[in-house]
C-alpha positions as CSV (number, residue, x, y, z in Angstrom):
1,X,104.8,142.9,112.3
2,X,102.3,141.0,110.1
3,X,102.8,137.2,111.1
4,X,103.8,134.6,108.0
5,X,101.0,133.3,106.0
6,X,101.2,129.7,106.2
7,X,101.0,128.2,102.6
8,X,97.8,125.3,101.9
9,X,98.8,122.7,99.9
10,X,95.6,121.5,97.6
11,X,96.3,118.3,97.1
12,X,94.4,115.9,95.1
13,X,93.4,112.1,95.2
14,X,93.7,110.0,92.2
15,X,92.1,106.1,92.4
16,X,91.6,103.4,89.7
17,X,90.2,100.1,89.7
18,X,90.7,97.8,86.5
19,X,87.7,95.6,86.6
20,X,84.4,96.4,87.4
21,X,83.8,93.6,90.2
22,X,82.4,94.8,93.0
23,X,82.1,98.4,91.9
24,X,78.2,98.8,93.1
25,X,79.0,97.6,96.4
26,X,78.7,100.2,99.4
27,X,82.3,100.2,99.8
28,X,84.7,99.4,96.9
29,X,88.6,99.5,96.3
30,X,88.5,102.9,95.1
31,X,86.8,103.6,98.6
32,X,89.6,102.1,100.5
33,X,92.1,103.9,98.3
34,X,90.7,107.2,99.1
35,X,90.1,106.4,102.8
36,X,93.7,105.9,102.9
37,X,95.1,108.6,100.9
38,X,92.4,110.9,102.9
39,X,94.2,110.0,106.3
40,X,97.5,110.4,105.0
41,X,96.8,113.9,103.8
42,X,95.0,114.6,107.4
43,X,98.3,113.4,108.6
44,X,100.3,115.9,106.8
45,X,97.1,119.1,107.8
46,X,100.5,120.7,110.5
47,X,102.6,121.0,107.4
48,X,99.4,122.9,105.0
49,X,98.1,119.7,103.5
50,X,94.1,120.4,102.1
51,X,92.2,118.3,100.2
52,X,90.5,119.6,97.4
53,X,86.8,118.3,97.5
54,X,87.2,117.0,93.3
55,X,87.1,113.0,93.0
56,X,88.9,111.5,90.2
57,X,88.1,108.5,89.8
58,X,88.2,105.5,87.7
59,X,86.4,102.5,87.7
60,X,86.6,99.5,85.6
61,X,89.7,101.0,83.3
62,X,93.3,100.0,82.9
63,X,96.0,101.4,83.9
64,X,97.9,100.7,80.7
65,X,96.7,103.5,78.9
66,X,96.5,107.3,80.5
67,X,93.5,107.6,78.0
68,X,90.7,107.8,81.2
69,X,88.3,110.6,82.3
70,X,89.4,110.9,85.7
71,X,92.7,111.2,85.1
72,X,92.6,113.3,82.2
73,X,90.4,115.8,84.4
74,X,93.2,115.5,87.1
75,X,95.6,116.2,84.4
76,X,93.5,119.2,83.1
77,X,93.3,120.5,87.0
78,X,97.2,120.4,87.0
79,X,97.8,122.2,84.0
80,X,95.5,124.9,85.4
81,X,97.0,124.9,88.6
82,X,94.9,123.6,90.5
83,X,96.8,121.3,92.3
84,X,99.9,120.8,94.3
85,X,100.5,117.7,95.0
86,X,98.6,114.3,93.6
87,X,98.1,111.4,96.0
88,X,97.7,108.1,95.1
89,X,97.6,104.4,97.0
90,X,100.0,103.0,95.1
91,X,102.3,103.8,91.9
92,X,100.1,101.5,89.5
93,X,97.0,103.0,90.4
94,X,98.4,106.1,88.3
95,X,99.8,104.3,85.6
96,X,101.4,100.7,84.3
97,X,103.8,101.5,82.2
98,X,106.9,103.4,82.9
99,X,107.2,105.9,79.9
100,X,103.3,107.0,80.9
101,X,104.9,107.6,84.4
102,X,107.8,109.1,83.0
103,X,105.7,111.5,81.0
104,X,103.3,112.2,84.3
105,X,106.2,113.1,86.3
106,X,108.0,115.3,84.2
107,X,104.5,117.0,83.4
108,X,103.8,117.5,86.8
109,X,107.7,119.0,87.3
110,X,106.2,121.4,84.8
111,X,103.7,122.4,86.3
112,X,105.5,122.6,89.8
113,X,103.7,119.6,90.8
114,X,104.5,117.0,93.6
115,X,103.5,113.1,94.1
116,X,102.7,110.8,96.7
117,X,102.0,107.1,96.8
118,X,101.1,106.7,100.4
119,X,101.3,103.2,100.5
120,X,105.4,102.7,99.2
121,X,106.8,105.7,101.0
122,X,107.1,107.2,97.4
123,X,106.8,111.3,98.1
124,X,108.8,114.0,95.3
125,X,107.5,116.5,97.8
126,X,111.6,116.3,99.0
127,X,114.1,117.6,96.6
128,X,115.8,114.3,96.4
129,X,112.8,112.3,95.6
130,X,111.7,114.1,92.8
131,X,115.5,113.5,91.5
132,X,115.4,111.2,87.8
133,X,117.4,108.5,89.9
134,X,114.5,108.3,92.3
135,X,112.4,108.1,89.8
136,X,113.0,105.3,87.6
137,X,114.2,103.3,91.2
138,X,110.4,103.0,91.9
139,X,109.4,102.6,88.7
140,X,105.4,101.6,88.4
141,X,106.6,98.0,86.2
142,X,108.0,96.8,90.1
143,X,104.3,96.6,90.7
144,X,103.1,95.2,88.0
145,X,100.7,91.8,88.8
C-alpha cells in the first residue's frame, strides 16, 4: 500500500511599512514582520506549512490604497495559484480599509486561498474563521492608528 502524500502548503509573507523612516537600516519593521511571520509558519512545518522563497514587500506606501507592487505581485501569484495561504503580522499591514479587505478576502475565497495575521490569532485556514461573521468581527478599521 502506497503511504498518503502529505500535502505542502506554500504559503506566502506579505509586509508593509507606511513611511520610509528607518527603511536603510540593517534591520527595519518589515524585517521584524517577516522574522515573525517566518517563525510562525516554521511553527505550523508538522501540519505541511512551506514558505515560498518570493518577498513582497512594501516600503514607504499606505495601506489605504491596494494600488502597491508588492501586493499586487502577491495578488498576481494568487490568481495563478501560487499560493495557499497569505501571512501577515497584522490585519493593517494588508490593508486599511474594510471594503479593500472585504474585496481581498473574498478574492482569495476565489481562488481557494487562506489568511493569517499571526499577531491577532486571525487564521481562515478553519472553516469557521473564514465565515463572513468572522470576517467583518476583525475588521482591519479596529486597528486603525
Amino acid at each position: 500500500m502506497k503511504p498518503a502524500e502529505r500535502k505542502v502548503f506554500r504559503r506566502a509573507i506579505y509586509t508593509r511599512k507606511s513611511t520610509e523612516h528607518n527603511l536603510d537600516l540593517a534591520f527595519n519593521s518589515l524585517d521584524a514582520q517577516r522574522e515573525a511571520c517566518e517563525a510562525y509558519i516554521k511553527s505550523q512545518a508538522h501540519e505541511g506549512w512551506r514558505l515560498i522563497p518570493d518577498h513582497y514587500d512594501d516600503g514607504g506606501l499606505s495601506g489605504a490604497s491596494l494600488d502597491r507592487p508588492a501586493l499586487q505581485n502577491l495578488l498576481a501569484d494568487v490568481r495563478a495559484g501560487r499560493i495557499n495561504i497569505v501571512v501577515v503580522y497584522k490585519v493593517d499591514r494588508l490593508t486599511r480599509s474594510l471594503a479593500d479587505f472585504a474585496k481581498l478576502v473574498e478574492l482569495f475565497d476565489q481562488h481557494g486561498v487562506s489568511f493569517v495575521s499571526v499577531a491577532q490569532s486571525f487564521n481562515t485556514t478553519t472553516a469557521w474563521a473564514g465565515s463572513p461573521s468572522m470576517c467583518c468581527s476583525r475588521s482591519p478599521s479596529s486597528n486603525a492608528r
